[in-house]
N, C-alpha and C positions, 0 to 999 in steps of 0.2 A: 510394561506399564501402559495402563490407558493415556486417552486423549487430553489435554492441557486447555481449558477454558477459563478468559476470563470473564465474557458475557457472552451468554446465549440468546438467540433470538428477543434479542431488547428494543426498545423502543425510544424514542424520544429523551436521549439523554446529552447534561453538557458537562463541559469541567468531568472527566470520569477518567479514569484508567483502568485499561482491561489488562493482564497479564496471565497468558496460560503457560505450562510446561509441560510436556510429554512425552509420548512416544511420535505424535504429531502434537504443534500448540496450538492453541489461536486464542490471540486479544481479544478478538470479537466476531462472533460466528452470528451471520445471517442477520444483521441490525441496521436500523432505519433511525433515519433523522439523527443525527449525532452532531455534534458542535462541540469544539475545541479538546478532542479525547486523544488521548496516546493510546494504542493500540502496542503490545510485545507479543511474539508467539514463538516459541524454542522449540527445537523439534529434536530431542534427545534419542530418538529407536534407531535401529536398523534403518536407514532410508527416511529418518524422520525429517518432515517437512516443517518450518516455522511459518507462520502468516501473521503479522498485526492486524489488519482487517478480510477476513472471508467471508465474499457473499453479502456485500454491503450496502447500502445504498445509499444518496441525501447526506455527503459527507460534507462538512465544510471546519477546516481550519485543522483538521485533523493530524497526526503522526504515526505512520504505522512504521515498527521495523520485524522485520519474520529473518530468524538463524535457523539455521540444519545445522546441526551439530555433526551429524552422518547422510545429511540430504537437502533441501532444498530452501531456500527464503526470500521470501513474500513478505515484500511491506503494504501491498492494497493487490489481493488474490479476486480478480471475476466483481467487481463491482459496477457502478455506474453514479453517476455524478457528483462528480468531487472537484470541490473549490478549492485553494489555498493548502493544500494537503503537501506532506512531504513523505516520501518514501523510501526504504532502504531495506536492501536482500544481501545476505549474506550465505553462503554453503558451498554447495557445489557448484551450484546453479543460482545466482542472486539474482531478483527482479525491483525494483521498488514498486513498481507498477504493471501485473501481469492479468490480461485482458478485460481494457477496463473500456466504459463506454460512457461516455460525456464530462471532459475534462478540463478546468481553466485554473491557472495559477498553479502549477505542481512543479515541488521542487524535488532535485535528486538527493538526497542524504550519502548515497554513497554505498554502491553494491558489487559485489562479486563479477557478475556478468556484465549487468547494464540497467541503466534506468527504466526501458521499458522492452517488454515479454509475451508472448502469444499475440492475439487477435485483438486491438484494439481501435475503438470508432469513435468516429467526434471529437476525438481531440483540439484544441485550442493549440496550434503549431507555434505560436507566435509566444504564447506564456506557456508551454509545456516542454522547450525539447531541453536537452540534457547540458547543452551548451546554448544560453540565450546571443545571439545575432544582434550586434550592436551595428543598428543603420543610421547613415546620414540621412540629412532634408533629403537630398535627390533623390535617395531609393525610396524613405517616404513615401512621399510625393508625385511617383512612378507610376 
């Protein structure tokens, strides 16, 4: 089977939901400015890969989750800047978040592997890691 899309190269959208399925899937392939979208992407082939968002940008409030069914999943695949977003990979290999570049407020949904994957920059340590650090005044204030 072909590739699974649920928005192509889109633009400017809120409130939406994308859902692909295929032999690779993706929620949402190569799209801009989005606000409060769920993203699904199932990856049913031989080595099929799921993604909720790939190739994304200007995300805020979002939820991607990406399954392999026989291969890899990606809840936010190669984007960059994403607010308030939650991520969740499931297959062989899960990522919620695999190399992304300018991040605050990201939650983990819960993946295979790990919360985050490949090469990522600018992340916001303090609202992003996988287990939030609960400090006293002292360390505050350090």
């Amino acid at each position: 089977s072909g590739f699974g899309y649920g928005f192509y190269a889109c633009r400017n959208l809120s409130n939406c939901t994308g859902t692909g399925t295929g032999s690779n899937g993706f929620g949402f392939y190569s799209c801009k400015n989005l606000s409060n979208c769920i993203g699904t992407g199932t990856g049913t082939g031989t080595n099929g890969n799921g993604y909720g968002f790939f190739y994304c940008n200007n995300l805020s409030n979002c939820t991607g989750t990406g399954t392999g069914t026989n291969g890899n999943g990606y809840g936010f695949y190669y984007g960059n800047n994403l607010s308030n977003c939650t991520g969740t990979g499931t297959g062989t290999y899960g990522y919620g978040f695999y190399s992304i570049e300018y991040a605050v407020n990201c939650k983990h949904g819960g993946s295979s592997t790990n919360m985050w994957g490949g090469e990522n920059k600018n992340i916001d340590l303090d609202t992003c890691r996988k287990t939030l650090v609960i400090a006293d005044k002292t360390e505050l204030n350090a």
